[in-house]
C-alpha positions in Angstrom: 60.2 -18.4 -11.6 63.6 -19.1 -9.4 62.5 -22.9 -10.5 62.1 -25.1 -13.4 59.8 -26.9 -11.6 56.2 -25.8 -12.6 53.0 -26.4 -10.9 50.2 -27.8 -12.9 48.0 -25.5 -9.9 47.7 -24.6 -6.4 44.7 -24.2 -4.5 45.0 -21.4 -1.0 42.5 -20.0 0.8 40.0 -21.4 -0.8 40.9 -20.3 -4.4 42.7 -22.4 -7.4 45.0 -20.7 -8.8 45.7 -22.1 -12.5 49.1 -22.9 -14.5 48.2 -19.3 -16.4 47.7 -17.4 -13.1 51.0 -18.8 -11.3 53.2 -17.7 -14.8 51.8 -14.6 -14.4 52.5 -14.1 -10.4 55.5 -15.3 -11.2 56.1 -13.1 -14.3 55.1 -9.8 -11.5 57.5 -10.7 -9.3 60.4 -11.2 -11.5 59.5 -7.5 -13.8 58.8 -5.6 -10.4 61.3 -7.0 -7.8 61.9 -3.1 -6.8 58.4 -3.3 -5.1 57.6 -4.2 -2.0 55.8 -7.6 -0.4 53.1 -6.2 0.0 53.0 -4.1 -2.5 53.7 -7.3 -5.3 50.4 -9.1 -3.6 48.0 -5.7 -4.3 49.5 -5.6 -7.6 49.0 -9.6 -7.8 45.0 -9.3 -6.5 44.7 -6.5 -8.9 45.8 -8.6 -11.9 43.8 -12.0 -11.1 41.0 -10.2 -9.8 41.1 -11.4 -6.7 38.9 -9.7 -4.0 36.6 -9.5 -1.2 32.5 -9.5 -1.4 33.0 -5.9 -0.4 35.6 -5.2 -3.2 38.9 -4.9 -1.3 42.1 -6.5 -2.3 43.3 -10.1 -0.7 46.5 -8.9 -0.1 46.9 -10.3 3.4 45.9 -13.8 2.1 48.1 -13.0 -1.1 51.2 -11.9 1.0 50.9 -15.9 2.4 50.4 -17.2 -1.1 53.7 -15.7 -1.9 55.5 -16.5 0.6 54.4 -20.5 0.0 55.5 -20.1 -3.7 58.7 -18.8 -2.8 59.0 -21.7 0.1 58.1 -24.1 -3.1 61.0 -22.6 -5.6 58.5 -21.3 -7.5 59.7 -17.8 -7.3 62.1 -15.6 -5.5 60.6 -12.8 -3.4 62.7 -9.2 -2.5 64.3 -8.8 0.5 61.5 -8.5 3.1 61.0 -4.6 4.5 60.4 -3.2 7.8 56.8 -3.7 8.9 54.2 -6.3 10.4 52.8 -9.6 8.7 49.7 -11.7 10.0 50.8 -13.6 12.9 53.5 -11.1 13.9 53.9 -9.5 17.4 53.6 -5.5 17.7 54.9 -2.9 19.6 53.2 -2.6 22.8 52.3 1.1 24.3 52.9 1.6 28.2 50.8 4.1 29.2 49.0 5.0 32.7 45.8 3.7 31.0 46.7 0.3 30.8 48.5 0.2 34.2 47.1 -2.6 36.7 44.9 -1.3 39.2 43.3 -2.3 42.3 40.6 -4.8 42.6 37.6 -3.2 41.4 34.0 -5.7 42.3 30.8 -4.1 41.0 27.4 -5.7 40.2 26.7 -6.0 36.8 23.6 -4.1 36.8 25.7 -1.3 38.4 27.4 -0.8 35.7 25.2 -0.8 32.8 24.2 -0.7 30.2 27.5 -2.2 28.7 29.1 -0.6 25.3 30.5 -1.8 22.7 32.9 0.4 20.7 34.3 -0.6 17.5 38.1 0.1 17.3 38.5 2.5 14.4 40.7 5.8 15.2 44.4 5.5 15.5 43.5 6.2 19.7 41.7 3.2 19.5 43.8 1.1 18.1 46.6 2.0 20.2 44.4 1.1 23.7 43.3 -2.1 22.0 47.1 -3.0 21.2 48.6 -1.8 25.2 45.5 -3.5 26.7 45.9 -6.6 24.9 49.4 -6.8 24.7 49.8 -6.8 28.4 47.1 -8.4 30.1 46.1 -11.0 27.7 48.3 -13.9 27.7 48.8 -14.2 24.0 49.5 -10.9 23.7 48.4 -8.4 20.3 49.6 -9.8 16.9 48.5 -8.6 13.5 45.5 -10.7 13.2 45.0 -13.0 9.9 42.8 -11.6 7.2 39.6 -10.1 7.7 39.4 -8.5 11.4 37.0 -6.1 14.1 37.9 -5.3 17.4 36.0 -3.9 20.2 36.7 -1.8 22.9 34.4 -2.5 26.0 33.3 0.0 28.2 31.1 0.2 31.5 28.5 3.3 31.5 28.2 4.1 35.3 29.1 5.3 37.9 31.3 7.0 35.0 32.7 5.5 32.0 35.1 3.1 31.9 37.3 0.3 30.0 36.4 -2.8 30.8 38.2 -5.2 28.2 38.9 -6.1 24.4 37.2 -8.2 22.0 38.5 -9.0 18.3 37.2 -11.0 15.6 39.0 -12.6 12.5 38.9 -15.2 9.6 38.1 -18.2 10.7 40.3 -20.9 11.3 41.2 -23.2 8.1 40.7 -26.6 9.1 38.9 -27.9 12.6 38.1 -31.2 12.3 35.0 -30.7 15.3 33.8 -28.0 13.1 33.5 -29.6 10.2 32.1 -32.2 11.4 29.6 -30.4 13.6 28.4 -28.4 10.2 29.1 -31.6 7.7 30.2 -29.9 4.5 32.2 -31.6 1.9 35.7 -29.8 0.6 34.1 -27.8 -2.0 31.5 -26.3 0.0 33.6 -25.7 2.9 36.2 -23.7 0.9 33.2 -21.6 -0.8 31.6 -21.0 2.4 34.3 -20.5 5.2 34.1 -16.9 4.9 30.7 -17.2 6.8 32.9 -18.3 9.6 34.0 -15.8 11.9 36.8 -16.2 15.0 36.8 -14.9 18.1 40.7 -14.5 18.0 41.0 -12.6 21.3 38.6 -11.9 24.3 39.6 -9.8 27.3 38.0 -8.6 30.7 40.7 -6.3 32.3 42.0 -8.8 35.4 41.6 -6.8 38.1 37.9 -6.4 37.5 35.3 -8.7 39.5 32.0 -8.3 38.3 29.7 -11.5 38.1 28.3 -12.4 34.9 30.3 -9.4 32.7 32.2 -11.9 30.0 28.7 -13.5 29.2 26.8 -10.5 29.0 29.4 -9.0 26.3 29.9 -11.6 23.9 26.3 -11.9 24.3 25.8 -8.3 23.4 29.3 -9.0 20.7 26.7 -11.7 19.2 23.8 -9.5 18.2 26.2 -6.7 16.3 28.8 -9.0 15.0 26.6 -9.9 11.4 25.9 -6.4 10.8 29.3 -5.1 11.6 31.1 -7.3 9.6 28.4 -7.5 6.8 28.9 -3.5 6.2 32.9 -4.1 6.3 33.3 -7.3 4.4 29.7 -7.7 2.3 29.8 -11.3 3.6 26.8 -12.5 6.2 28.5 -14.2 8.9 26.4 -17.1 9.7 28.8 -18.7 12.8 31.4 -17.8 15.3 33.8 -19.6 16.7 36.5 -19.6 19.2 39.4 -21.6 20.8 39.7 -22.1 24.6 42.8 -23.2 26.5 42.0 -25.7 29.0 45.1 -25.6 31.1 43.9 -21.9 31.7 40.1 -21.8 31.2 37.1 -23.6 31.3 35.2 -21.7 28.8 31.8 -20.9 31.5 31.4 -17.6 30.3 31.0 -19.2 26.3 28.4 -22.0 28.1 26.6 -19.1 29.7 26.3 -16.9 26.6 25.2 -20.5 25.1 28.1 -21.0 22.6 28.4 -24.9 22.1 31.2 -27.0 22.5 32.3 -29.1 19.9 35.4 -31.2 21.3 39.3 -30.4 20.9 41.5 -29.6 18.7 44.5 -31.5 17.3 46.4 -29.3 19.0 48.9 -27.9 15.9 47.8 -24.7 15.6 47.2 -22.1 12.3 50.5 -22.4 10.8 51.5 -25.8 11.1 50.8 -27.2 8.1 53.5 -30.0 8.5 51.6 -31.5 11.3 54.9 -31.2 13.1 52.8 -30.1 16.5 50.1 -33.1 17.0 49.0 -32.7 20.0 51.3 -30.2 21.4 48.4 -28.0 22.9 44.7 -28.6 22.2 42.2 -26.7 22.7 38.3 -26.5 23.3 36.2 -25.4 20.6 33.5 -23.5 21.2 31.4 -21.9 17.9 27.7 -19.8 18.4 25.0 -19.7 15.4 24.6 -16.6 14.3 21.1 -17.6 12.4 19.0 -20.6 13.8 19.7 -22.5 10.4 23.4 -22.0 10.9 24.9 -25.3 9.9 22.4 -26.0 7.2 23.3 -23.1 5.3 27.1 -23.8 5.8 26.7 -27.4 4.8 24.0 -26.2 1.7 25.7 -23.3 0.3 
């Protein structure tokens, strides 16, 4: 440990982590400084068995833990390496196929049916990162822990891209979701993982066609449990997502019957200081995946 100062325990993500376990993290980090970051959290997960339902490591989640021991003087890390950590921006292709184009208005039933195509070949990955990097006004960052993304497409009169979708962990702490599902602290840090969010949502600007955001995170709806149920072998019970008023009024969530649950505080993933009160709230919108949604959060 860089410190003398020892923590009796410290509880992230959802997981306490004892005196015994920290000694050890520590000891890894100290015997194996030529590793990398990343490389210390698989070894980490490895050693306190510390997994998905599905089996993979928590290394994302154990990069952070790291990172907030070293903050703490708990240990000293190496130097970091080239490469992207949750929350970072990435590299943006400019290619002709995410180029603006001209206003393009279609009925929806014109273009149907609508298809969803889960990103998973490095071709995907790279349309999904131009696309959303420069027409969706966050931009692409390296989403937080457990992650899909979708690339929408129109069938007729030919195929075509149509926008993005991408799902992650759920946000830590919303005070209108918890109190919309009522769990208490210990049944809330089992059963989070059952929460998913629906980090970024994009229908290509220049498009104008009636009813299209509604109809996909409709059709995002009915394949999101099974999709992330074979990835993760967690049933996702409830989705949520974040809307920026001063941009959007969230209609297409009301018309695919997502529910609104009130505003945020406003500080955002990473404040943990609560430095940014207020600074920019947003809606909250969440959709039960199963009728019995918040019951099963709230029961475990």
């Amino acid at each position: 440990m860089a410190s003398d100062t020892r923590p009796s325990s410290v509880v992230f993500c959802g997981r306490k982590f004892p005196p015994r376990e920290l000694r050890l993290i520590a000891e890894v980090v100290d015997t194996f400084g030529g590793l990398s970051r990343l490389e210390l959290a698989r070894t980490v997960c490895e050693l306190v068995a510390w997994r998905r339902a599905a089996g993979g490591l928590k290394a994302r989640e154990c990069l952070d833990l790291l990172e907030l021991l070293e903050e703490r003087g708990y240990l000293r890390l190496p130097a970091k390496r080239p490469g992207k950590s949750p929350g970072t921006r990435t590299s943006v292709p400019v290619t002709a196929q995410g180029d603006p184009q001209a206003e393009w208005a279609a009925e929806l039933g014109a273009i149907e049916p609508i298809v969803l195509e889960a990103v998973v070949s490095e071709q995907q990955r790279l349309l999904f990162r131009e696309l959303v990097g420069r027409h969706h006004y966050l931009g692409h960052a390296v989403p937080f822990g457990a992650q899909l993304r979708y690339l929408v497409y129109g069938s007729r009169p030919e195929t075509r891209v149509l926008g993005c979708l991408q799902f992650s962990s759920a946000a830590w702490r919303m005070a209108a979701r918890e109190q919309w599902i009522g769990w208490d602290e210990p049944t809330r840090r089992r059963n989070l993982q059952r929460v998913v969010n629906n980090s970024r949502f994009l229908i290509l600007p220049w498009l104008r066609v009636a009813n299209l955001a509604s109809r996909v995170l409709s059709l995002a709806a009915r394949r999101l449990a099974d999709d992330w149920a074979e990835r993760y072998a967690v049933e996702p019970l409830l989705v949520e997502t974040l809307v920026d008023p001063r941009r959007y009024r969230g209609h297409c969530y009301r018309a695919a019957n997502w529910l609104e649950l009130g505003l945020t505080t406003g500080r955002g993933r990473m404040d943990c200081e609560h430095l940014r009160e207020g600074a920019a709230p947003k809606r909250v919108f969440v959709y039960p995946l199963v009728r019995d949604a918040a019951r099963r959060l709230r029961e475990g």
